[in-house]
C-alpha positions as CSV (number, residue, x, y, z in Angstrom):
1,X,0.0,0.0,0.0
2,X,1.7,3.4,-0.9
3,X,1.9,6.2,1.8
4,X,-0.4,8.4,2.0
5,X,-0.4,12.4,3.7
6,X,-3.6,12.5,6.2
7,X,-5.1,15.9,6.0
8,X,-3.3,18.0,9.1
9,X,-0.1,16.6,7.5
10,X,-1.2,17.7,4.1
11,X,-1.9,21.2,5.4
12,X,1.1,21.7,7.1
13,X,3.0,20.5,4.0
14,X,0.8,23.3,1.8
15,X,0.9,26.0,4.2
16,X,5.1,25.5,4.8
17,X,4.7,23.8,8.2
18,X,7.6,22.9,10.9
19,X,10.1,20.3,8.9
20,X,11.5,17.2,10.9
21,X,14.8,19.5,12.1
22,X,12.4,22.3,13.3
23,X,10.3,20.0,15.4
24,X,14.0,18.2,16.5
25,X,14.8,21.7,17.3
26,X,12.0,22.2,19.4
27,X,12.8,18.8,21.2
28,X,16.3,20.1,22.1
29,X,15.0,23.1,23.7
30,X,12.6,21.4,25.8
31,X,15.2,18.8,27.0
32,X,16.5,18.7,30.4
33,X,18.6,15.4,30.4
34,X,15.5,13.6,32.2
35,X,15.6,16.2,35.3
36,X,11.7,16.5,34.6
37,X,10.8,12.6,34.2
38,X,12.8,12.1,37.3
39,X,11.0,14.6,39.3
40,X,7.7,13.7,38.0
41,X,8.6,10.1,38.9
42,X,9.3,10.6,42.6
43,X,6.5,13.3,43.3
44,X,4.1,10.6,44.0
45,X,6.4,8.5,45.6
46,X,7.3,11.2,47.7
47,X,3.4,12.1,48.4
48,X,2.8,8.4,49.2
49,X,5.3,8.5,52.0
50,X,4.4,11.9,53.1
51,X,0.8,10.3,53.9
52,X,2.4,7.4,55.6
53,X,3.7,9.5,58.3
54,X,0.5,12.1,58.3
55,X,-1.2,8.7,58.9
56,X,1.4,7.6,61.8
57,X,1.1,11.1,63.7
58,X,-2.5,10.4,63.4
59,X,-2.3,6.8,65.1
60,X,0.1,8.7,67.7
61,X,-2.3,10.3,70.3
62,X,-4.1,7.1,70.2
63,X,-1.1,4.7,70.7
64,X,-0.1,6.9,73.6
65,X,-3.8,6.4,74.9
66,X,-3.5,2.5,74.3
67,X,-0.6,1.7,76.5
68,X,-2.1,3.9,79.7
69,X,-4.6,2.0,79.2
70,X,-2.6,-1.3,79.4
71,X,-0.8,0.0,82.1
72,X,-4.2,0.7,84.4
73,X,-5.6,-2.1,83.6
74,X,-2.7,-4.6,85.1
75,X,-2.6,-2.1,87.9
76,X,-6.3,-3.2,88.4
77,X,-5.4,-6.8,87.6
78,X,-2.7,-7.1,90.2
79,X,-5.1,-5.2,93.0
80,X,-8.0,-7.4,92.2
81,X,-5.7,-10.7,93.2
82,X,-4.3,-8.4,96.1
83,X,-7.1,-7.8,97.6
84,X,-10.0,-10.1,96.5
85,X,-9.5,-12.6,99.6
86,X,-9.7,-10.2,101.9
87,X,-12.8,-8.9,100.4
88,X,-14.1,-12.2,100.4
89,X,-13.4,-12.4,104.1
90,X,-14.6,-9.4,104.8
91,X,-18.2,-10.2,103.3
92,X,-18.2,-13.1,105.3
93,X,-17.0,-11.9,108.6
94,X,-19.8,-9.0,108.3
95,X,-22.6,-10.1,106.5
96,X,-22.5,-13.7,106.5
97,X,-21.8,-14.3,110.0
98,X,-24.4,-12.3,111.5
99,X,-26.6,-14.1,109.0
100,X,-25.5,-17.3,110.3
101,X,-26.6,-17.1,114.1
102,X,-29.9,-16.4,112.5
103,X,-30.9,-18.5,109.4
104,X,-29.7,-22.2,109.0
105,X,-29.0,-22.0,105.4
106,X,-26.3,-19.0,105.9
107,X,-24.3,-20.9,109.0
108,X,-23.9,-24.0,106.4
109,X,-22.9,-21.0,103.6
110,X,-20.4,-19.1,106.2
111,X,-19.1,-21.9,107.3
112,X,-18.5,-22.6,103.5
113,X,-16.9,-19.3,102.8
114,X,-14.5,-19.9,105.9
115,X,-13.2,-23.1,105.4
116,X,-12.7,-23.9,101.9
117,X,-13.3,-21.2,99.2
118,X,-11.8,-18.3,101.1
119,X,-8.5,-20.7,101.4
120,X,-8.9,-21.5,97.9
121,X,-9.6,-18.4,96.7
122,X,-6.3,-17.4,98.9
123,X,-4.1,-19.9,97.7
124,X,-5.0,-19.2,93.7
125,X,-4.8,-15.5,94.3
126,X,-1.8,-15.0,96.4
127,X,0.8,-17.7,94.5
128,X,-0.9,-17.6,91.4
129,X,-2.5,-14.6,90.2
130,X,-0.6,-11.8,92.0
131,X,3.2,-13.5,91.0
132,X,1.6,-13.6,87.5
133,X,-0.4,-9.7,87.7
134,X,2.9,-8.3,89.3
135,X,5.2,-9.6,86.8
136,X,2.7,-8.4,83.7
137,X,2.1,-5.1,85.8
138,X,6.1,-4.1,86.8
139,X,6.8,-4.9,83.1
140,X,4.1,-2.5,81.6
141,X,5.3,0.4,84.0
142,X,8.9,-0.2,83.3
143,X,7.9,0.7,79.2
144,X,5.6,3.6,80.2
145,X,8.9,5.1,81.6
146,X,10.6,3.8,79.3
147,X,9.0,5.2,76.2
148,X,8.2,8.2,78.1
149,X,10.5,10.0,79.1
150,X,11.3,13.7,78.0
151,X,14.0,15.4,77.3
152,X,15.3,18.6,77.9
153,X,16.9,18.9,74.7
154,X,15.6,21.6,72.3
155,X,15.1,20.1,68.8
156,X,15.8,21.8,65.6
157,X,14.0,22.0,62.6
158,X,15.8,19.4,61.5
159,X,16.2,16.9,63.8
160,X,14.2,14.1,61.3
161,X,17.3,14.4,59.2
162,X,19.9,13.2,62.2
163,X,17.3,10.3,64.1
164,X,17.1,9.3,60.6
165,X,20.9,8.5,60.3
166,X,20.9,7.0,63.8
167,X,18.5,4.3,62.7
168,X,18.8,3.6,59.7
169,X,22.9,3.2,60.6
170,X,21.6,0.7,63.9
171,X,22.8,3.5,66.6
172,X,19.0,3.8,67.7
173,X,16.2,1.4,68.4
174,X,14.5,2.6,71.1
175,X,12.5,6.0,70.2
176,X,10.6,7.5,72.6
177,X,7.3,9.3,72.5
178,X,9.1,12.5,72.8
179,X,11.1,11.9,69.9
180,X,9.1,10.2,67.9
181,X,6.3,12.9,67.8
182,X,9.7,15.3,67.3
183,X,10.5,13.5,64.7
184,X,7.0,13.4,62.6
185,X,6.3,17.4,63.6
186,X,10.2,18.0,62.1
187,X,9.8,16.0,58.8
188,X,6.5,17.0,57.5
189,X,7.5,20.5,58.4
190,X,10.1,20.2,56.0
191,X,7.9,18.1,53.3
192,X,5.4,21.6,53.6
193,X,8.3,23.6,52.8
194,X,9.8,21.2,50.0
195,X,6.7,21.1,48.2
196,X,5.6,24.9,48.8
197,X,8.5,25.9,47.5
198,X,8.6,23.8,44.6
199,X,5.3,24.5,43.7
200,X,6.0,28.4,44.2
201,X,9.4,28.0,42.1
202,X,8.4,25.8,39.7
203,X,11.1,23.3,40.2
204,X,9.3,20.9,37.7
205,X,11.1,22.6,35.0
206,X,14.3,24.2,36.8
207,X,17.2,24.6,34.8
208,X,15.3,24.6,31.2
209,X,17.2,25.9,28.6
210,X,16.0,28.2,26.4
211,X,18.5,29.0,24.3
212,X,18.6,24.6,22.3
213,X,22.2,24.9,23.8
214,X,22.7,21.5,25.7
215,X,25.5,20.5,27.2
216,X,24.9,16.5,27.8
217,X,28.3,16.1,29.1
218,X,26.7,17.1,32.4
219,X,23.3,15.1,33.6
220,X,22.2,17.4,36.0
221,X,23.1,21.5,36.8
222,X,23.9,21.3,40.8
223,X,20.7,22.8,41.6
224,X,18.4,19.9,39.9
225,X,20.9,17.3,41.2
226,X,20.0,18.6,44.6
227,X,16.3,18.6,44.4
228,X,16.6,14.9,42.8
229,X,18.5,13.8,46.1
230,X,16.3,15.6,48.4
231,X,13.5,14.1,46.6
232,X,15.0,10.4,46.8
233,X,15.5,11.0,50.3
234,X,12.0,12.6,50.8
235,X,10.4,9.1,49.1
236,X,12.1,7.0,51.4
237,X,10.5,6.2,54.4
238,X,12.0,5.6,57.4
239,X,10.5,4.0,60.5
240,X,10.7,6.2,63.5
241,X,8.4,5.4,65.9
242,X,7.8,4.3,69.6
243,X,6.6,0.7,70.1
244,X,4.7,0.0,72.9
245,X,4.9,-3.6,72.3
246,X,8.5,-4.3,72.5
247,X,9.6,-5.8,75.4
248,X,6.5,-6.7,76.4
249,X,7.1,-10.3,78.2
250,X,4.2,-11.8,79.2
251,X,4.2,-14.5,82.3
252,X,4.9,-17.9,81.6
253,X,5.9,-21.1,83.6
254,X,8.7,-19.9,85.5
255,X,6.2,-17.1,86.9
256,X,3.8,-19.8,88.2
257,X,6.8,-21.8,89.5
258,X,8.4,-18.7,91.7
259,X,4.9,-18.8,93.2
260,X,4.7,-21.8,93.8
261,X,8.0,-22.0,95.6
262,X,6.5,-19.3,97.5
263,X,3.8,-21.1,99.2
264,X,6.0,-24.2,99.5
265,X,8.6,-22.1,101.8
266,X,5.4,-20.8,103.8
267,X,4.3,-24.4,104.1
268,X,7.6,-25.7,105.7
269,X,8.1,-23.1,107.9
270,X,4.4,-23.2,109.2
271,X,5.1,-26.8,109.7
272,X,8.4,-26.7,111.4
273,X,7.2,-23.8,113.7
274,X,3.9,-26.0,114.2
């Protein structure tokens, strides 16, 4: 089939329109070296992590909420199997007992209460439970003052820039709540700056040559070779954060065992001294 003009090419061609080396020409002067594919390429990279950390310093106020609520809650647990036999015994010594010189069915009930679940309950509660709520309760207040303690250092603007080095070269692994809201407040500060500034200087297109001179000896002028590494480091994201669950140990065996070795040495002795 021969080649045939479609009409816009066959009215450029009548009415003396660009030639191949005009268009070329137009090419050249529009060039960059890739400077504008590159940046186009890690804007949305660099958005994506940008929401990753507007997403944790959302999730912050709550994690911080989370583990007070942990810590009260084993504070409760460990009361609870403090005092729950001596609650016990004080319902029976005051309401079951009067009770009892009256009513039949409450003597049998008190003297229940008094000889076998209040020992029982005693037993479970003092070698079992407490060992086990002290242990998960000790733990949990050793990360709340752990993770939060403050201090009296005054952080730059920039302090994302050197937490970032001391993780990501293994110097830190244990941020704090201090830091790590520091840390979030100090890096998408400087991604609202970065992007205002690109947007007000148009750094899509810095360093465009107008003039189809292009020197392609050189990939990048200095200025668009440091908004390319800024950006790459901008689209890298970097886990800074406080983790409420690390060193979190939970009782096991060895806890029940400690209790009961406990009651085993209050056994002897009550025997020996018996």
């Amino acid at each position: 089939m021969a080649y045939q003009l479609n009409e816009e090419q066959l009215k450029d061609a009548i009415s003396g329109g660009k030639s191949v080396v005009e268009a070329d020409n137009g090419w050249m002067e529009r060039s960059d070296n890739g400077y504008g594919d590159r940046y186009r390429a890690l804007m949305p990279k660099l958005e994506f992590v940008r929401s990753r950390y507007r997403d944790q310093m959302a999730y912050f106020p709550r994690k911080k909420e989370e583990l007070k609520r942990e810590h009260k809650r084993k504070l409760i647990h460990m009361i609870l199997a403090l005092v729950l036999p001596l609650i016990l015994y004080g319902f029976t010594h005051f309401v079951l007992q009067p009770l009892a010189e009256k009513v039949g069915f409450f003597s049998m009930l008190y003297y229940f209460f008094l000889y076998i679940l209040i020992p029982v309950l005693a037993v479970a509660c003092f070698f079992y439970f407490l060992p086990v709520t002290a242990r998960d309760y000790f733990n949990c207040l050793y990360r709340v003052r752990k993770l939060s303690w403050e201090s009296n250092v005054i952080y730059g603007e920039d302090f994302w820039e050197s937490i970032t080095r001391d993780v990501e070269d293994g110097k830190r692994k244990n941020i704090t709540f201090q830091e790590e809201e520091q840390f979030l407040r100090s890096i998408l500060g400087y991604y609202d700056r970065f992007l205002k500034k690109a947007e007000a200087e148009d750094w899509e297109h810095l360093g465009r040559r107008e003039d189809g001179v292009i020197d392609l000896s050189v990939e990048y002028t200095p200025d668009q070779q440091r908004v390319i590494d800024t950006m790459e480091r901008l689209s890298r994201h970097v886990d800074v954060q406080a983790r409420i669950g690390d060193e979190r140990k939970e009782s096991g065996p060895m806890t029940l065992i400690i209790g009961a070795g406990i009651m085993m040495a209050i056994v002897i002795v009550l025997i020996i001294q018996g």
